[in-house]
N, C-alpha and C positions, 0 to 999 in steps of 0.2 A: 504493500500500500504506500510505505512513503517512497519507494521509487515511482510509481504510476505515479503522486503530487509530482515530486519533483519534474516529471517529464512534463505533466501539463504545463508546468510553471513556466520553465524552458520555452516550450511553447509561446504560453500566454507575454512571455517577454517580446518576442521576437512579432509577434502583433502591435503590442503597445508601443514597440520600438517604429513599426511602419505606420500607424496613426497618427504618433505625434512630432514626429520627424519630418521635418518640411525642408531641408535641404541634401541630405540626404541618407542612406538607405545602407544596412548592412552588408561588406563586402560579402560575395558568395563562396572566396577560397576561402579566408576567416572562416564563413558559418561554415564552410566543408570541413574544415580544422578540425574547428569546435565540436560537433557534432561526432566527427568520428573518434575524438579522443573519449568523450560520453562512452560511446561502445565498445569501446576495448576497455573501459574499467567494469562493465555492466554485466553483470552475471545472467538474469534473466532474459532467456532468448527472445520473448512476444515484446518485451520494451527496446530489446534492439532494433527488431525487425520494424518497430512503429521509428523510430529514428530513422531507418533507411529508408521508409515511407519518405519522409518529412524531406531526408535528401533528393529524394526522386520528384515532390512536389518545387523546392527550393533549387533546384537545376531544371529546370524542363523546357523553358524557355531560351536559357543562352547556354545551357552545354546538355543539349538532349540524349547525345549519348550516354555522358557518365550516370544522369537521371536513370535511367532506363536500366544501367547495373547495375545501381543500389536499387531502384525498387523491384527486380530480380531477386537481389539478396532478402529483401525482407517477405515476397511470394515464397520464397524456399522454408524459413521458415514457419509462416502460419498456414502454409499447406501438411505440415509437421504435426501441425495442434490443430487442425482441421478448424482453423480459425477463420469462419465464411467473410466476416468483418474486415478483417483485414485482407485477404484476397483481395477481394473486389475493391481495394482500395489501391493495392498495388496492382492492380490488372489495369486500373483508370491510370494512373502514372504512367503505365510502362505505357497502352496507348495514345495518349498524351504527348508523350515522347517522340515513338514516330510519326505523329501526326506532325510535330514541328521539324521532322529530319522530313516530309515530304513520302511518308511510306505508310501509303496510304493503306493495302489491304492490310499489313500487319497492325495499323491503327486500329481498321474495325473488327479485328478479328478478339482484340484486348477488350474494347469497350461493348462488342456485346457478351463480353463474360463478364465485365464489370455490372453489365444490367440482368442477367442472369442472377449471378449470386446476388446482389442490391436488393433484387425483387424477394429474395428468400427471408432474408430480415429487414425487409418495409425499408431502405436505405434512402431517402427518395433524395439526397444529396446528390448520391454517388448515381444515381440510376437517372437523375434529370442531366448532370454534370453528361454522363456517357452519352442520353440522344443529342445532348447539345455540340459534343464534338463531332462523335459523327455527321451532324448538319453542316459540319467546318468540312468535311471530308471531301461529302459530296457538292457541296460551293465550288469546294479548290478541283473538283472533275467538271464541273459546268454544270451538273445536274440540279437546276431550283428546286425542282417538283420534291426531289426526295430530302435535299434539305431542309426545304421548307416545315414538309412532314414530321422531321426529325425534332428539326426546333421547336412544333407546335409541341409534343411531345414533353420534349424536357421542361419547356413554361410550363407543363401543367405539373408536373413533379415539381419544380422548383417553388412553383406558387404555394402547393400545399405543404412544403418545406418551409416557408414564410421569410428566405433570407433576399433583401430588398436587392443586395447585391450582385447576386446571381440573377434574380429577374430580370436586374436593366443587361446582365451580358447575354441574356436570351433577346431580348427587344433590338441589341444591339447587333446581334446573327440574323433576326428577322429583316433589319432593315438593309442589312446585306444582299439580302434575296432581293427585295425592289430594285436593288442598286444596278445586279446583273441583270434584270430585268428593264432597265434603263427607266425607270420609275421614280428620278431621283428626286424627285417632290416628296413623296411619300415613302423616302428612305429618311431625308432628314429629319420628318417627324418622329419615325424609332428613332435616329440619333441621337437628335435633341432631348427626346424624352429620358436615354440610358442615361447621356451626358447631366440631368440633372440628379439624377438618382443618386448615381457615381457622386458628385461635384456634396451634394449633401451628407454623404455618407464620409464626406472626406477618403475615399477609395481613389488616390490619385494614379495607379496606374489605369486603372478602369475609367478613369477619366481623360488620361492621355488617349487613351484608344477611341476613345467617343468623338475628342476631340479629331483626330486625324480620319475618322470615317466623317463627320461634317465638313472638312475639309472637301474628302474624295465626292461629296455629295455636290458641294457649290464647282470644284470642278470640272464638274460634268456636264453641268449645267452654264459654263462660261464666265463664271464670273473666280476670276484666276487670282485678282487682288486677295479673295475674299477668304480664296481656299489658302491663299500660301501662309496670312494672318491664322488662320487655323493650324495650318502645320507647324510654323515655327512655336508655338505656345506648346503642342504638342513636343517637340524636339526638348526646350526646355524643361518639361516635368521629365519625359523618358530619362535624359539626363544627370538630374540629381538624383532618380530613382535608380541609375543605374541600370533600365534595362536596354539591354545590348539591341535587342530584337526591334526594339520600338524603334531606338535611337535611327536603325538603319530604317525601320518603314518612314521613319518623316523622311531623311535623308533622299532618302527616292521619290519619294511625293514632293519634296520642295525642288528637286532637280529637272521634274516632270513642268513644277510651274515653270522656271526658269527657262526652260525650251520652249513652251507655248510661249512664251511672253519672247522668245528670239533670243536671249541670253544664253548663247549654246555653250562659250567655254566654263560659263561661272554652273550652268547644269550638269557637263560634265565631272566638273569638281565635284558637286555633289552624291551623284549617281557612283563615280569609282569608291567614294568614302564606303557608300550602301555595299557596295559588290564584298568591299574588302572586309565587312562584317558578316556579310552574310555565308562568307565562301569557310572562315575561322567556326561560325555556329551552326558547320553543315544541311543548311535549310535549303534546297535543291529548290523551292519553290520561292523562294525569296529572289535565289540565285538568278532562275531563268526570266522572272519579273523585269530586275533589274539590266539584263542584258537588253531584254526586248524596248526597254527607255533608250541605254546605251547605242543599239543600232539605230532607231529613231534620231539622237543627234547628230552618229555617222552620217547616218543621211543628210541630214540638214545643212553638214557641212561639207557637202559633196563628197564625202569619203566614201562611195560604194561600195567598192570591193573588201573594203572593210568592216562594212555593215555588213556584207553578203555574208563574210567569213564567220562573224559572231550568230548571225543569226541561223545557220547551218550548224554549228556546233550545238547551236543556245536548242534545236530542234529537238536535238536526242534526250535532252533532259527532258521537255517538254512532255514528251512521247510517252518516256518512265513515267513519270508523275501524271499522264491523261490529263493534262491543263489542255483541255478541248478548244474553250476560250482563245485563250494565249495562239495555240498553234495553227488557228485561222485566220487569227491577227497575222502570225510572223508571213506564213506562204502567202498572204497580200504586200508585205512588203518588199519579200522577195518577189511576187510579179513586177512590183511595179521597179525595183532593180534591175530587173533583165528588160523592162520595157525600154527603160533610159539607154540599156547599151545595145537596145536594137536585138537582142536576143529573142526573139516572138515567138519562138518553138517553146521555149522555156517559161514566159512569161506566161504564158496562155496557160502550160502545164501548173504551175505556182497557182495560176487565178484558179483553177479547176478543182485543184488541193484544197484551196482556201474554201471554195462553195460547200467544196465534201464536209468538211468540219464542223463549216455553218450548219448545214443543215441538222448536223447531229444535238447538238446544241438546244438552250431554251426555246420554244415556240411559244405563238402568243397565247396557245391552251393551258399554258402554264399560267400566265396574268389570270385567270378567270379563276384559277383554285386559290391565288391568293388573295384576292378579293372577300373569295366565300371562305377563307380560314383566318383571316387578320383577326376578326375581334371573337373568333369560336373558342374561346377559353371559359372553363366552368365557374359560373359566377352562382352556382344554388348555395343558397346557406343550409350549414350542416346543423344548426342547433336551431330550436322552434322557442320563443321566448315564453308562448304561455305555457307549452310543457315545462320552463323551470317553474313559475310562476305556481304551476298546479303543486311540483312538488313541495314550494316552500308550505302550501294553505294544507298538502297532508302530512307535515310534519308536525305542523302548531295541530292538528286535530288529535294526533295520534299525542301529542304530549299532555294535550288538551283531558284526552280522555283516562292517563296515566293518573294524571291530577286527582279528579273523581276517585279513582280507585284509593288512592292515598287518604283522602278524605272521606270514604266510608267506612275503610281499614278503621281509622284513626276513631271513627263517630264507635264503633261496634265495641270497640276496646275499653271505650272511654267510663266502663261502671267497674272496669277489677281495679284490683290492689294498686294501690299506691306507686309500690312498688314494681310491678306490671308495668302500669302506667306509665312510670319514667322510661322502662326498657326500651317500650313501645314509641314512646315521644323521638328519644335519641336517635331511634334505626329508624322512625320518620324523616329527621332532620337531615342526617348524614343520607336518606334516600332521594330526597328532594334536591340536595347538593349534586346527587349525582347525575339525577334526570337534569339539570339546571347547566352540570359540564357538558352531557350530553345533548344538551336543545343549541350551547353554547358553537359545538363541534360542527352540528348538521348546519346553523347558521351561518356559520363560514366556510362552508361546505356551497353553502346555496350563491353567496358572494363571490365564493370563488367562481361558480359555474356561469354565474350573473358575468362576472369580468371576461372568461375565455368568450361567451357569448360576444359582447359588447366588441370585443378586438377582433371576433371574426365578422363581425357586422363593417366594422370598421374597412377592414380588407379589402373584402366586399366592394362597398363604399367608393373605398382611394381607385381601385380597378375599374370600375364601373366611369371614376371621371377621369382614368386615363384613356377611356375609351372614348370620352364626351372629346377630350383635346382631338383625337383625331377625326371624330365625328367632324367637328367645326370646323379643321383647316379642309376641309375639303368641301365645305358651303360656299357661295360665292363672296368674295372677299369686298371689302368696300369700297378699295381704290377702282378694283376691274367695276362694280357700277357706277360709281362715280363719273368714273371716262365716258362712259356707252349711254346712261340715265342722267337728264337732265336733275328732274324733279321727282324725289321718288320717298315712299318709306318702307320700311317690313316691320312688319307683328310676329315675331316668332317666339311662340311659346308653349316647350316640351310640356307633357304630361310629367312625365319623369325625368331624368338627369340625361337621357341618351333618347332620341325622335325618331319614328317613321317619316314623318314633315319633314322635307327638307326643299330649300331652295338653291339652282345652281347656275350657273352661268361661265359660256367661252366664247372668244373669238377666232374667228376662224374664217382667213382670204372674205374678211373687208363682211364681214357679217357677223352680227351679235347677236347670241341665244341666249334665252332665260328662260326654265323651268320653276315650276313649283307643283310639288310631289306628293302626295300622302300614299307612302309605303303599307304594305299590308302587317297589321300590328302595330304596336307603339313600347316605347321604353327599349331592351335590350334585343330583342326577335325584331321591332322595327329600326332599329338601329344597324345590324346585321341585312335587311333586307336595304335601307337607303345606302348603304356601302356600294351592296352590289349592284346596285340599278344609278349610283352616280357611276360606277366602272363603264356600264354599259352603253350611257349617253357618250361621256368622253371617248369611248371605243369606236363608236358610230360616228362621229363628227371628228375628231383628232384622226384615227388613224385607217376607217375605213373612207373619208371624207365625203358622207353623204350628207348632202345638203338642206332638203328636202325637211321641216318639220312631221309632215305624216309617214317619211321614210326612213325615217329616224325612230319612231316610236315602232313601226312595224319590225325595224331590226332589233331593237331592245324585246320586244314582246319573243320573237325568235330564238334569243340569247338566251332568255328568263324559261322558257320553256325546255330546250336544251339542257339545262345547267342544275334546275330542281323540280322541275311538274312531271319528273318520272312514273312520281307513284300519286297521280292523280291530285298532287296538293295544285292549288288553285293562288298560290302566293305570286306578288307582283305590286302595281302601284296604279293610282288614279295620278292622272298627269296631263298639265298645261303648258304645252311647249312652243313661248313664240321667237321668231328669225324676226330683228331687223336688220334690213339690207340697206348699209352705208351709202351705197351708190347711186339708187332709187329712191330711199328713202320709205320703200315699200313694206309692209308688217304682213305676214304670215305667218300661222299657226296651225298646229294640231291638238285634239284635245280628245281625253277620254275618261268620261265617265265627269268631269267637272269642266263646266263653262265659262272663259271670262265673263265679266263683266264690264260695258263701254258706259261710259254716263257722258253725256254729247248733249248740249244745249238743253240741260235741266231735265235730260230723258233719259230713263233707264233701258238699254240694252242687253238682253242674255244672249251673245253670241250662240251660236250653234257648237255641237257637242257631236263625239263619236260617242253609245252609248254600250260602251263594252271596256274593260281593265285595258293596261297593259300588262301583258299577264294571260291564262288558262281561261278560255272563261266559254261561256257558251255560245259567243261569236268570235269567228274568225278573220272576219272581212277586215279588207286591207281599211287605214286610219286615211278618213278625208284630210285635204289640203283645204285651208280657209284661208279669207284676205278679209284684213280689217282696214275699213272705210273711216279713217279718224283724220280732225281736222285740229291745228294747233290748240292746246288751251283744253283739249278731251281727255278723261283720265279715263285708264284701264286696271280694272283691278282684278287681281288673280288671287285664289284664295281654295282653302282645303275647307273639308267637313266640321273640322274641332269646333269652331265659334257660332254657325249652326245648331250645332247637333249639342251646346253644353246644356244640366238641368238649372232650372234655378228661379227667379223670379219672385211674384208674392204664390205662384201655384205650384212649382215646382215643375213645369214644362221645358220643353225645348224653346230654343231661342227663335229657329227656324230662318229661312232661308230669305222670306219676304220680309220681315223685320230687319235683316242684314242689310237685306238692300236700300232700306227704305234707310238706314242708316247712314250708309254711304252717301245716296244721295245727299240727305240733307248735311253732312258733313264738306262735300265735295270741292265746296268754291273759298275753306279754307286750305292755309299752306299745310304743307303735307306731315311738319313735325306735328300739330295742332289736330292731325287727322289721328292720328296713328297716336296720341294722346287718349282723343277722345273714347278711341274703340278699349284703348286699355281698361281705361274707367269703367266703362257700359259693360263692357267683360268681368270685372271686378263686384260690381255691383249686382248686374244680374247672378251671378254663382252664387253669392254668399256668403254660406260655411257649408253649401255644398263641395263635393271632390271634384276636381275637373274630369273630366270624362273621357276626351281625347287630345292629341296635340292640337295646336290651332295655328295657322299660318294665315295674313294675308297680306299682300304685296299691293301699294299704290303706285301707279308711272304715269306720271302727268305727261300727256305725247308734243 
C-alpha cells in the first residue's frame, strides 16, 4: 500500500508540475532517468510494470519507439498476473506509438485489444481513448466515413467518462473530418469549440493543437494572415512545453504560409527545420507531409528536377503509410512537372495516377453521414428526479412508522416496575438515537443522489448548448442580411435551447436566397433534422448549382428521402424559399406547406403555396415556381407554425393564423425594430404562464 501512494504521488506531481508551469515543462531524459531509477529499487512487479506504463504514455509523442519498449515491458508483466487493467493500458500505449511512427495496421491491431479488454472492466477511458485513435488512423489513410464512425464512438465513451478534456480532443478529430472534407466553416466550429475547453482547463498542449488546426482551418479558407497569427502562438506554447512533434507541425504550417504569401526562401527555412525533427522522431507521416510542402517550393522556385526527385522518393513512403490524400496531391504535381518539360507521355500518365487516387478517396456521400452524425451523441438523462424524490417521502414514512412503534412499545410498558420502567426508557433513548443516525445516513444518502442527479442534469445541459453554438453559426449570419436586406427583422424563438425553426441564407452568381424552415420536431430531434436539411439546401445551391427555388426544394425532398424515409418515417420540413435576383431585381419562390405573406397598399396577400412537406409525404409532385409582384415600400413576411398554433389568451385557445395576420397588418407601416417589438409583446402576453408549445419564427423584408 504505501508503494501504490507513493506511485500515485509521483504521479500526481508530474501533473501539478504541467498545470502550473507556464514556461516550461519537465525534460523527458530526466523523467526517463527518474523513473527508471524508481524501478530498479522496486520490488513489486504490477508497480513496475505501471511505471513502464507511465514511460510509454511520457514518450509517445517525441521518441515513439523507446515508448513502445517500455510499455512492452510492463504488457509482459501484467499478462503474468492476468492483470486485464493494465493490459489494455499498455496495448493503448504501444498503439499509440505506432500510430505516431506512421504504422498504421500494427496501430489498430493494439487499440482494438485495448477496446476488447477496456470493454471487460467498463474502462470507458481506455476504450473511448482507443476509437478515438483509431479515427486518427483512418484520417491519416483518407478514409472520413470510418473515422468519422470511430470518433462518434469514443465521444460517447468519453462523454460518459465525464473528462472535459478528452471530449474537446474528440471534437477536435471531428473537426478534422470536415477539414478533409473541405468543410472548413464547420471544422473551425469543432476547433474553436476544443480550443476553449482546452484554453479553460489550462490543458496547454491541447490547446497548442487547437490552436494550429484553427490555423489549418482559416488557411484553407484564404485568409493566410490569419492562419500564420495562429501558428506562431501555437509554435510558442509547443515550445516551452517542449513538445518536439508540435514544434515541427507549426514549423510546416508557418513554412506553408510563407510560400502562399511568395516568401519561398524564408519557407524553406522553415519546412527543413520541420523535416529535421520529424526525420530524429521517426514519424514517416510527418516526414512525407513535409516533403510534399518542400517540393511545392522547389517548384516555385523553378527547381524541377529537384522537386521531381523528392517527390518520387517522398512517393514510396507515401504508399507505406496509404496517405491516399497526399499521393494524389504528389502525381499532380508530378504531371504538371513533366508538363513544363514537354514530357506529355509522362504527364498524362502522372495526371491519370493522380484521378486513380482521387477517386478512391472521400466522396461527397461521405458529407451526408456527417451531417446526420455531428450532433447524434446520447443526451437521455440517466437519473429521473421524482424517483429520488419518491425515495426520500418512503424513507420519512418508513421512519415515520418506526416512530409509532417506539411509542406504543413505550405506552404498553409504561404501568410495570419502576425499575422496568427505567430499563425500558434507556433502550428507548439509545433506540431512537439510533433510528435518528440512521434517518441521518439515508438523508445524505438522498443529497448525495440529489447532487450526482443535479451534475448529470448539468452535463446534459452544457452538451445540449454546445450543440445550440453550432446550431446558430450555421443560421444566417447578420452581416450576409445586412448586405442583400434593406429593411428587415427576425423573431426567433426556440421552444427549447436547440430549434427545428430555422432560418438560412446564400449567395450564389449574383442571386440571394433566404429560407425559413420548421423542421419536423423541435428541441434536440428538431435540431438534428435542421442540421441536415440546412446541409441539403447548401448542397443544392453551392455545389450542385441549381438555381431554380422549386428545384431546389425538389432536390432536398430527394436527398431527405434517400438518406432516412427508409422505413416509412415521414420526417423532413415545411419551407419558404425565396431567390432575389441582383440583376432583375426579380423575387421568386417556392413554398411548401407554408405561405408568404405580401401586405401591398394596406392589403393583405397569402401568396400561393405547394400543399405537400419537403419530405415523405402523400404527394409527390414536382414544387411550383412563383413570382412575387411587389412594388417598393411592400413588406413580405415569412413565418412558421409556432406563433399561430401557441395556447393562451383569457380562453386558452390558439392564437390562429387570421389574428396573425390581422396583426401584421396593423403593425406594418411601423419601422421594422418596432415591428418585431410589438409581436414579442403580443407573444408574451397572449401565452401567459402557459408553456410555449412550438418554436416560433417570423421574418419581416420590407422590398
Amino acid at each position: 500500500m504505501i508503494k501504490i501512494v507513493i506511485y500515485t504521488c509521483f504521479l500526481f506531481s508530474i501533473l501539478i508540475g504541467r498545470l502550473y508551469s507556464q514556461t516550461a515543462s519537465l525534460d523527458q531524459n530526466s523523467l526517463e532517468d527518474s523513473i527508471l531509477k524508481i524501478i530498479a529499487a522496486e520490488k513489486i512487479d504490477t508497480i513496475k510494470a505501471r511505471y513502464f506504463n507511465t514511460l510509454g504514455y511520457e514518450l509517445r509523442r517525441n521518441n515513439p519507439s523507446i515508448a513502445i519498449k517500455y510499455a512492452n515491458k510492463a504488457l509482459a508483466i501484467f499478462k503474468t498476473y492476468n492483470n486485464i487493467s493494465g493490459e489494455a493500458n499498455s496495448n493503448f500505449f504501444i498503439g499509440t506509438g505506432y500510430l505516431n511512427l506512421s504504422k498504421h495496421q500494427q496501430a489498430l491491431a493494439y487499440f482494438k485489444k485495448a477496446i476488447d479488454q477496456g470493454s471487460i472492466i467498463n474502462d470507458k477511458k481506455v476504450v473511448g481513448s482507443s476509437y478515438n485513435n483509431i479515427g486518427i488512423v483512418y484520417i491519416n489513410q483518407g478514409n472520413g466515413a470510418e473515422a468519422l464512425k470511430n470518433y462518434i464512438k469514443g465521444l460517447q465513451f468519453r462523454l460518459e467518462y465525464g473528462d472535459s478534456t478528452l471530449i474537446a480532443g474528440s471534437y477536435l478529430n471531428i473537426g478534422n473530418v470536415y477539414f478533409y472534407q473541405k468543410k472548413h466553416k464547420e471544422s473551425l466550429d469543432f476547433y474553436k469549440l476544443a480550443a476553449t475547453i482546452f484554453d479553460l482547463k489550462k490543458n496547454r498542449f491541447g490547446f497548442a493543437n487547437a490552436l494550429g488546426n484553427i490555423g489549418n482551418g482559416y488557411l484553407a479558407l484564404g485568409k493566410t494572415d490569419t492562419a500564420l497569427t495562429y501558428f506562431e502562438k501555437a509554435l510558442l506554447i509547443n515550445s516551452q512545453i517542449k513538445d518536439k512533434r508540435g514544434v515541427s507541425s507549426a514549423y510546416t504550417h508557418i513554412g506553408t504560409c510563407y510560400s502562399v504569401l511568395g516568401k519561398f526562401l524564408l519557407a524553406m527555412e522553415y519546412l527543413q527545420k520541420s523535416l529535421i525533427i520529424e526525420i530524429e522522431s521517426e514519424n514517416e507521416s510527418g516526414i512525407s507531409e513535409t516533403k510534399l510542402q518542400i517540393a511545392r517550393v522547389e517548384m516555385a522556385l523553378n527547381n524541377y528536377n529537384k522537386a521531381e526527385q523528392i517527390l518520387v522518393e517522398n512517393n514510396k513512403i507515401l504508399k507505406k503509410i496509404k496517405a491516399i490524400d497526399n499521393l494524389a496531391e504528389s502525381y499532380s504535381l508530378l504531371s504538371d512537372i513533366a508538363a513544363i518539360k514537354k514530357d506529355y507521355n509522362n504527364s498524362l500518365t502522372y495526371y491519370r495516377t493522380s484521378i486513380a487516387y482521387r477517386d478512391t478517396m472521400l466522396n461527397t456521400q461521405t458529407s451526408e453521414k456527417i451531417l446526420q452524425q455531428q450532433l447524434m451523441f446520447d443526451f437521455k438523462q440517466k437519473e429521473d428526479s421524482a424517483k429520488q424524490e419518491q425515495i426520500k417521502i418512503d424513507i420519512i414514512r418508513k421512519e415515520e412508522l418506526r416512530r409509532q412503534k417506539t411509542v406504543t412499545t413505550v405506552s404498553i410498558c409504561a404501568g410495570l416496575l419502576v425499575f422496568i420502567f427505567l430499563i425500558i426508557a434507556v433502550r428507548a433513548f439509545l433506540g431512537k438515537q439510533k433510528a435518528n443516525q440512521v434517518i441521518s445516513e439515508q438523508k445524505k444518502e438522498v443529497e448525495n443522489q440529489k447532487q450526482l442527479l443535479d451534475n448529470k442534469q448539468k452535463e446534459i445541459i452544457d452538451s445540449i448548448n454546445y450543440a445550440k453554438r453550432i446550431q446558430y453559426s450555421l443560421l444566417a449570419h447578420k452581416e450576409l442580411l445586412a448586405k442583400n436586406l434593406s429593411e428587415h427583422f427576425i423573431l426567433f424563438k426556440p421552444k427549447d435551447i436547440v430549434s427545428g425553426d430555422f432560418y438560412w441564407a446564400t449567395e450564389h452568381k449574383n442571386k440571394f436566397y433566404f429560407a425559413v424552415c420548421d423542421s419536423t420536431g423541435h428541441g434536440v430531434p428538431g435540431a438534428f433534422m435542421s442540421i441536415l436539411n440546412i446541409g441539403f439546401l447548401s448542397e443544392a445551391i453551392n455545389e450542385k448549382e441549381i438555381v431554380e427555388p422549386n428545384l431546389i426544394l425538389n432536390y432536398v425532398r430527394q436527398r431527405l428521402i434517400e438518406s432516412i424515409s427508409e422505413e416509412e418515417q415521414k420526417d423532413g420540413m415545411d419551407a419558404i424559399l425565396i431567390c432575389f435576383n441582383k440583376n432583375d431585381r426579380s423575387i421568386t419562390y417556392a413554398a411548401a406547406n407554408n405561405e408568404p405573406i405580401l401586405i401591398s397598399g394596406n392589403k393583405i396577400i397569402e401568396l400561393p403555396k405547394d400543399k405537400m412537406p419537403v419530405g415523405k409525404g402523400e404527394k409527390t409532385n414536382d414544387f411550383a415556381l412563383f413570382t412575387i409582384e411587389a412594388t417598393k415600400g411592400d413588406i413580405l413576411y415569412l413565418y412558421t407554425d409556432g406563433f399561430a398554433d401557441q395556447f393562451g389568451g383569457p380562453k386558452g385557445k390558439k392564437f390562429k393564423y387570421k389574428q396573425l395576420n390581422d396583426l401584421l397588418l396593423a403593425n406594418s407601416k411601423k419601422d421594422m425594430n418596432m415591428q418585431e417589438e410589438l409581436l414579442v409583446n403580443e407573444f408574451k402576453d397572449w401565452k401567459g404562464n402557459l408553456e410555449q408549445v412550438d418554436d416560433v419564427c417570423i421574418i419581416g423584408i420590407r422590398v
